[in-house]
N, C-alpha and C positions, 0 to 999 in steps of 0.2 A: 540158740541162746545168744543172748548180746553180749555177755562177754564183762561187761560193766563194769568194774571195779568202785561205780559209785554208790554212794547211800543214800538212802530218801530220809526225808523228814518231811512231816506236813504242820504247815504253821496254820491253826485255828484261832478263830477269836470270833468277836459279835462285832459287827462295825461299826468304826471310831473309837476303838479301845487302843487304838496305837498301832494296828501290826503295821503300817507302810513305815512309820518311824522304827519300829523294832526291823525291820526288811533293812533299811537304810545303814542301820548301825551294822546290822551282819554283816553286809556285803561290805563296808567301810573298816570294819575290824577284824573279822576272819579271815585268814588266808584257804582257801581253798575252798570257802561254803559258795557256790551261787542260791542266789534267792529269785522265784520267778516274779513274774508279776500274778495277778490274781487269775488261777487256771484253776476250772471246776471239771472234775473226773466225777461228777456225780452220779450220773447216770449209771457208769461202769459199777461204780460200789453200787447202784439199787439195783440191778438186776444181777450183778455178783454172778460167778462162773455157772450156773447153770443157765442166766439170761444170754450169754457167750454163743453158748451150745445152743440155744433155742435161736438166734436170731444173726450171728455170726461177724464178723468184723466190720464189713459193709455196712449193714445197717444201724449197729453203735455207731459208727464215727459217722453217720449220716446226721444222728443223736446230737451228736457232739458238737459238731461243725454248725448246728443249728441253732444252739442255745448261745445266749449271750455271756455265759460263763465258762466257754472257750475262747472267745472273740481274739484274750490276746495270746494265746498257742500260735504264733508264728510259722506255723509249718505248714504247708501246702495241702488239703483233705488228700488230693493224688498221691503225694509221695509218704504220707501216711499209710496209707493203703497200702503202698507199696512194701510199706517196714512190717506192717502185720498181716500181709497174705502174700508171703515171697514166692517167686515162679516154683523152687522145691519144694512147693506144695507141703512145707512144714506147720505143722499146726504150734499153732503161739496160743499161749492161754494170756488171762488175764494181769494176773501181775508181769510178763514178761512180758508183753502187748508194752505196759504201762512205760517199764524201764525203758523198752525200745524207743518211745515217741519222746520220754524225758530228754534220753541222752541226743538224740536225733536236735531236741532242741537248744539244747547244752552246746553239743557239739558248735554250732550255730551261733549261738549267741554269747558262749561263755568259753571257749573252746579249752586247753588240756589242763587248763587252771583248776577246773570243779572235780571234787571230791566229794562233797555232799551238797545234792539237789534238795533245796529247800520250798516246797509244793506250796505257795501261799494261796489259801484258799479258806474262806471262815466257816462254810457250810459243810466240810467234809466231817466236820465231829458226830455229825446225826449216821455219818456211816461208820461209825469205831469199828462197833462189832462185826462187820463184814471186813474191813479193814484187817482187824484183828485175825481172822477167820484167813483170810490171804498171804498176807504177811507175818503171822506168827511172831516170832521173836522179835524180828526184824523191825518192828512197829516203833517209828519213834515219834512222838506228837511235841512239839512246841505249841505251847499254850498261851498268849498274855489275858490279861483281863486288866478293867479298870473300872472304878465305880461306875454302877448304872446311870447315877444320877447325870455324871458329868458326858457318858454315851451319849441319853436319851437326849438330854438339853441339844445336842449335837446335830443329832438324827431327827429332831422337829424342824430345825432350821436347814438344813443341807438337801442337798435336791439329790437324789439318785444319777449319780455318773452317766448309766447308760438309759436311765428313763429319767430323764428331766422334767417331766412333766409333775410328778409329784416326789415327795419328802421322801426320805429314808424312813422314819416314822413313819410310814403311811395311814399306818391303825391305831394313833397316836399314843400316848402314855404306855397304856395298857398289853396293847401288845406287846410294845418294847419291851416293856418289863418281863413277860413269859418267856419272850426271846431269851433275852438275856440271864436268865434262869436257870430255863432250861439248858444252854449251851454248858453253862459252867458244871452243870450235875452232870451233863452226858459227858465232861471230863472227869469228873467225879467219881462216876458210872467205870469208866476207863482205868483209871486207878486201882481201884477197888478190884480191878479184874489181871493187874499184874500188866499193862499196855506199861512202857517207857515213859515217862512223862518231865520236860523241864515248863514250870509253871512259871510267870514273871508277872507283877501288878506295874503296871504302863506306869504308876506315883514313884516307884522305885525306880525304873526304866530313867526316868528326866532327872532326877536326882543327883544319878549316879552312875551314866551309862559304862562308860569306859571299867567300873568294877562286875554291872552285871555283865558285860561280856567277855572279863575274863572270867567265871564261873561257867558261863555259856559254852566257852570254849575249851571247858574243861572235861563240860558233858559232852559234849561232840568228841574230843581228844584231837585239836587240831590247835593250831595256834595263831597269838593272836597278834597285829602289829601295830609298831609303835605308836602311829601314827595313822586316824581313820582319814580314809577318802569318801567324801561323802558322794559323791561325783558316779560311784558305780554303779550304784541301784537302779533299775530301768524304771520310770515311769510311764503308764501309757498316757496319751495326750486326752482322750474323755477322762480320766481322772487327775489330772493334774489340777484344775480350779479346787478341786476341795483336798487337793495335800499342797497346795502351796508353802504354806508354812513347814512340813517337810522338805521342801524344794529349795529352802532356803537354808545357808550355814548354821551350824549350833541348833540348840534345843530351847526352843518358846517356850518356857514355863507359866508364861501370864496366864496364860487360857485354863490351867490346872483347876481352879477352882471358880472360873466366870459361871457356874451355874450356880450357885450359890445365890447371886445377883439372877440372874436369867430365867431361873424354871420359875416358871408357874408354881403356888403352893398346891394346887390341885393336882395338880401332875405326879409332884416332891412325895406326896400322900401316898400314891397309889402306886409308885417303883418305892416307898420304906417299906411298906404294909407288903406290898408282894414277893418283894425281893432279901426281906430281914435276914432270914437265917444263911442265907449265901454272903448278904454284904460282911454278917458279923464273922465269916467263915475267914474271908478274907482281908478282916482287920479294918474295914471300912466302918466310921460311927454314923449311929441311927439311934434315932429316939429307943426309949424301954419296948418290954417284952406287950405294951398294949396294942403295938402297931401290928405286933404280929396277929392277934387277933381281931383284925380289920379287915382280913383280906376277904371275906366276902361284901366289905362296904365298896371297898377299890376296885372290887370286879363288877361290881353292881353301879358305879359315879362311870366306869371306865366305857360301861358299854357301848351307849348311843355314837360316841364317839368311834369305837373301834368300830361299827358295824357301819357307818356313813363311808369308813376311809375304806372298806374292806370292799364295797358296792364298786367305790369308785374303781379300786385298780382293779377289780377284776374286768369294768368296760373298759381300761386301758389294754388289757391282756387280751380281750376279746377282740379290738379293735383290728383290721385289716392292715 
């Protein structure tokens, strides 16, 4: 066993809903939370302990070391290996695999300071229920969300970090929309099932940060200080051009509602119509109840488009 005394938490969201700025403030207001940069354990949740047993350390972290949603895991694949297949021949399963490589990287980058390892990562919410299933009680999810509208506008213009070649959007409107949907129900999903959950909307976050994170810090049970240092949060350097404005002191409010001005009414159409019942869940306004009965117009305007952006990346993906 590693011995650990720390706690996880996994920060979800849909990207450009906030979490680098929500990252920013924990690691500036919490005493003892580290926050990583964006690290996907994906794989480990999709084939979940009996993919372990079928296919064994080596070739997960083969997995892992490969995908671009490890890139910034700082830790060497060798002395990985090392931490999850010790010469005592002790067999590590999956959640103590997990703790072992956290802390290995804590250890490293945050060293006796961290108490709670905050897993930032947007795509781990599609694995709750394994998640769940692993971690038991244990399970704690930090969640932000922010309206779609003001996401997607984001996500048409913003190039992908580690694939520049095309948009975050890639499958424009329409997919965003589903995305962003769906992400919030499979919290939802998670709720409903008894999972831990602190929820935050990014409108409230800028508003008012220093109130939501003493609330934050209340659900964590750690405390919180006088004064943030913004200076702590790691940025990796492919994502730095699109948090710059993170990168910088205080909280940019201007941009909170430039999609207003900015999106497409075409677009605006088909994240109301898709997205109603979650935007009004979460207090966001949207035209009456006729938008909701449009969504098969918005999936039928949205097509052509998603199906042009969907062709392209998958030759980026296939590409050599």
């Amino acid at each position: 066993m590693s011995g650990s005394p720390r706690r996880l938490a996994f920060l979800v969201y849909d990207s450009r809903s906030g979490s680098t700025l929500l990252s920013r403030e924990i690691r500036g207001f919490l005493e003892g939370v580290c926050v990583t940069p964006e690290i996907g354990f994906d794989e480990l949740f999709r084939v979940g302990e009996p993919g372990l047993q079928k296919y064994g350390w080596p070739e997960l972290l083969r997995r892992l070391y490969s995908g671009h949603e490890f890139i910034n895991f700082r830790i060497s694949q060798k002395r990985a290996l090392q931490l999850l297949c010790p010469d005592d021949g002790q067999v590590v399963g999956l959640v103590e695999g997990i703790r072992r490589l956290l802390d290995a990287y804590c250890g490293e980058y945050f060293g006796s300071e961290c108490n709670w390892i905050v897993v930032k990562n947007g795509t781990h919410i599609r694995y709750w229920r394994t998640m769940h299933r692993l971690f038991g009680d244990e399970l704690v999810l930090l969640h932000i969300v922010r309206d779609p509208r003001a996401v997607i506008n984001s996500k048409l213009k913003t190039p992908r970090p580690y694939q520049p070649e095309e948009m975050m959007a890639w499958g424009g409107a329409l997919l965003a929309s589903l995305r962003w949907r769906n992400y919030v129900r499979e919290v939802e999903g998670a709720q409903q099932e008894g999972v831990r959950i602190y929820q935050l909307r990014y409108e409230d976050l800028i508003k008012a940060p220093r109130e939501n994170m003493e609330r934050l810090a209340t659900f964590l049970g750690v405390k919180i200080r006088m004064k943030a240092d913004a200076q702590r949060y790691f940025i990796p350097t492919a994502e730095k051009e699109i948090h710059k404005e993170v990168m910088k002191p205080g909280i940019n409010i201007r941009r909170q509602e430039a999609w207003i001005e900015e999106l497409p009414k075409h677009d605006r159409f088909q994240i109301e119509a898709l997205c109603y019942r979650d935007m009004k869940r979460f207090g966001y306004q949207v035209p009456g109840r006729l938008y909701r009965r449009l969504q098969s117009l918005a999936l039928v305007a949205g097509l052509p488009r998603t199906m042009a952006g969907t062709l392209k990346h998958l030759r980026l993906k296939m590409r050599p």
